[in-house]
N, C-alpha and C positions, 0 to 999 in steps of 0.2 A: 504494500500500500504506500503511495507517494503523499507528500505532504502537501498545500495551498498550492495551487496552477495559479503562475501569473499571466494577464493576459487574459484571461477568463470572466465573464461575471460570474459575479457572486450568486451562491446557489439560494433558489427561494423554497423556505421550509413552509408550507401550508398548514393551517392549525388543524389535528386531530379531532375529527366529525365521525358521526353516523347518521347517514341518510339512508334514504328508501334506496331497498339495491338499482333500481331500475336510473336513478338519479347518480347513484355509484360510479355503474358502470359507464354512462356517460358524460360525467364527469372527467374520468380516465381519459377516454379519446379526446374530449373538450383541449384538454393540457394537454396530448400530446400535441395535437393540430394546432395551438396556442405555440408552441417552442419551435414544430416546424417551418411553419408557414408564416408565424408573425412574426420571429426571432425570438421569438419570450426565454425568460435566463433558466439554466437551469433548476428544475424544481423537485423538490421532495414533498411527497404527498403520500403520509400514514395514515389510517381512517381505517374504522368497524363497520359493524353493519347493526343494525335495531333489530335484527332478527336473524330467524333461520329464512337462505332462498338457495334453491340447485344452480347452478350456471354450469352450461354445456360449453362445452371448448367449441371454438369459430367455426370447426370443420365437424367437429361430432354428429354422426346421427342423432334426433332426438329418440327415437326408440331407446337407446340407451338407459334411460331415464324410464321409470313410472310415471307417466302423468297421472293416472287415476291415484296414485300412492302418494303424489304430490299435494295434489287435490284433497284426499281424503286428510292428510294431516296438516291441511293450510300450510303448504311452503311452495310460495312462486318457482315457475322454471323460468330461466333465462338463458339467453348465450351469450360469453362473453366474446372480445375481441380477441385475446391472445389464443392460440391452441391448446392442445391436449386433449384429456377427458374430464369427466363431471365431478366438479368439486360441491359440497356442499359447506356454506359460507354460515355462521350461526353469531351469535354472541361475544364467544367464545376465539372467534376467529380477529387476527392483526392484519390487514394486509399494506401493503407498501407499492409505492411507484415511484423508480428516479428516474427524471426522465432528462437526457442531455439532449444538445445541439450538437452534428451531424461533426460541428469541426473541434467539437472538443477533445481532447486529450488522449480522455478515457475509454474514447469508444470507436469503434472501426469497424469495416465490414466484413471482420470475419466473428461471427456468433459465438464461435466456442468460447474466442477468447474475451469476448462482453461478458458470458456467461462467469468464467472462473473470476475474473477479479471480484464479479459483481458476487460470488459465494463467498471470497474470499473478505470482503466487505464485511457482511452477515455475521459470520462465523466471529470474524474479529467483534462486534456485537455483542454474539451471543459471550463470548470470553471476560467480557464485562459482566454479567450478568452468571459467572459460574459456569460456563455450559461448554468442555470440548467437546465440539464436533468438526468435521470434514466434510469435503465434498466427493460428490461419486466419480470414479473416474471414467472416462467415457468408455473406455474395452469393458469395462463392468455392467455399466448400464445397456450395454448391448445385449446383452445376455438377460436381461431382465424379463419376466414374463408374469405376468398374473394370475393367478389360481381361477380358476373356473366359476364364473359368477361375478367377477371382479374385475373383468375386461372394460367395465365402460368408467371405471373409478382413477382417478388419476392420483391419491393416494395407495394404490396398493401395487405401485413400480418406482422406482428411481426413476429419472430421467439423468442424462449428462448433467454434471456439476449439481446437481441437486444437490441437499445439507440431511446429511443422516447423523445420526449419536449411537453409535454399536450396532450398526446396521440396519437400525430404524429409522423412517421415513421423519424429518422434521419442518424442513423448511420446503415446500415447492415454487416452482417460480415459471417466470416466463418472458417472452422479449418481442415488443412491436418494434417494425421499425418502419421509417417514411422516409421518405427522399431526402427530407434533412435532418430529420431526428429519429432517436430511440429510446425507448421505453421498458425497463426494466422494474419486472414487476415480482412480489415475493409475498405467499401467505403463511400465516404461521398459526398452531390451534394453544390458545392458555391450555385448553383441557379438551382431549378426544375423545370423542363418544360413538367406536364403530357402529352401534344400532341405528344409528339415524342415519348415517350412509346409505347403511344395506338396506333399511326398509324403503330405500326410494329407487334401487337396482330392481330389473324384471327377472324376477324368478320365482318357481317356487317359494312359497312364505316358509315352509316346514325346513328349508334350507337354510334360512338367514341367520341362526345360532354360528353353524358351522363355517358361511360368510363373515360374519360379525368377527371370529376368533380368527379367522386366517388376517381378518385388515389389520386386527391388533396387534397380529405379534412383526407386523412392517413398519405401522406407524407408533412415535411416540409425540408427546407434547412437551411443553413449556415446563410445565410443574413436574412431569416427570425426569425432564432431563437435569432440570434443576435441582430437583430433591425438595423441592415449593411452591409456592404458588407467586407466579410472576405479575404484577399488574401491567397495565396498558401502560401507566405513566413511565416504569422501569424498562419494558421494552423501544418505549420510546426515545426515551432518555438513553438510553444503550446507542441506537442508532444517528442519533442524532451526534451524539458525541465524537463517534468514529467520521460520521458526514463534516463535523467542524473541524479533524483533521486531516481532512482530505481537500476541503473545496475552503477552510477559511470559519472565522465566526461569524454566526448566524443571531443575531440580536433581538429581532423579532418575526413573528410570524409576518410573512409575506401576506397577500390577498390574492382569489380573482380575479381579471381583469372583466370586464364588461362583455369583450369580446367573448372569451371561455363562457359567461351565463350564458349568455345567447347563444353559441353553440353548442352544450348542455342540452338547456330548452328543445334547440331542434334533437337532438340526438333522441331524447326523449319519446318524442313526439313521432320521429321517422322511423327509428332505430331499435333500441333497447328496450321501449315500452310496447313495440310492434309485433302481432303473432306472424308476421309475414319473415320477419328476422329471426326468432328464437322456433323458428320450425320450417325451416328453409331447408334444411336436412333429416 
């Protein structure tokens, strides 16, 4: 990890929210399309969610997913922008996005290596907070496969450079990019609860025990890896800290711009809040 880029602007930290996920997730793009296409500076944007919602990775079939299992236990499906498969997002869950400009420093067009610094980031984080862990190394994650039942879960495989703690799943992430910018994204669970995963996978219900056991013994959480219970403010405060020795002090929360609501709003209204998008596959 390198110290303060000069020459750079100063990275803007966003203050820690939970919005309705449909708001979230267009939010997200809002900032990145705000840093590509306006020049906007560098931004860190940590934020929760108010509830439990499914999000289908960009490309995912929705089959994936229960909708009626969704339905029955009141938790939205959506799809997010970045790939993979179906995360479920609750309470309980951190997530994160730094999103740079296209000629900064730190970021280039080759993915893997956005990827490692950016685990390498994290980890440094989490070390602040007690917690060694590592990232996966890509000949590893190759090899990775999912127990039967667990194919449309994106907790229950490594991806490349992902953040494990003794072989358990901790951190997953993900990476947009645009013509001028890129977007590094990463969730993290305080506390993991395989049954609500599995009860929103298509299968058999008489199997979801034997589901439920197999996610747990991949993933682990915050309080587990810590040996406590982590709050929002300390994970926060974690990253943040590692983010002011890398990009500079950070004084106060950033804002917004005008532009980002209004394209939010539309994102909403087109996009993230649309059955045309979250079932397109």
């Amino acid at each position: 990890m390198s110290g303060p880029s000069s020459g750079v602007a100063p990275l803007r930290l966003l203050s820690f929210d939970r919005q309705a996920p449909v708001r979230q997730l267009a939010l997200s793009e809002a900032v990145l399309d705000e840093v590509g296409r306006n020049g906007g500076p560098p931004t860190l944007r940590i934020y929760g969610w108010p509830g439990s919602v499914m999000l289908l990775g960009a490309g995912q079939p929705s089959s994936a997913v229960d909708q009626t299992a969704c339905d029955r236990f009141g938790i939205p499906l959506l799809r997010r922008m970045s790939g993979g498969t179906a995360v479920l997002h609750d309470e309980n869950t951190i997530s994160l996005q730094l999103t740079l400009p296209a000629e900064h420093p730190l970021v280039s067009d080759d993915i893997h290596r956005n990827f490692r610094w950016f685990s390498e980031f994290l980890i440094t984080a989490l070390e602040r907070l007690g917690i060694a862990a590592s990232w996966t190394p890509l000949e590893r994650a190759r090899t990775e496969q999912a127990p039967p039942g667990l194919e449309g879960a994106c907790y229950s495989t490594l991806a490349p450079y992902e953040i494990e703690v003794n072989g358990h799943k901790l951190i997953g992430h993900g990476q947009m990019r645009r013509v001028r910018a890129t977007a590094l994204q990463a969730m993290v669970y305080r506390v993991f609860d395989p049954h609500r995963t599995v009860q929103l996978l298509p299968l058999d219900a008489a199997a979801d025990i034997d589901r439920a056991g197999d996610l747990a013994e991949r993933v682990t959480d915050l309080r587990a890896a810590a040996g406590h219970a982590i709050t929002v403010d300390a994970y926060r405060d974690a990253v943040v800290g590692v983010a002011e020795s890398i990009f500079g002090p950070i004084h106060q929360p950033g804002n917004l711009t005008p532009a980002e609501l209004d394209r939010a709003d539309e994102l909403e209204r087109t996009k993230y809040g649309s059955p045309a998008w979250t079932f397109r596959r």
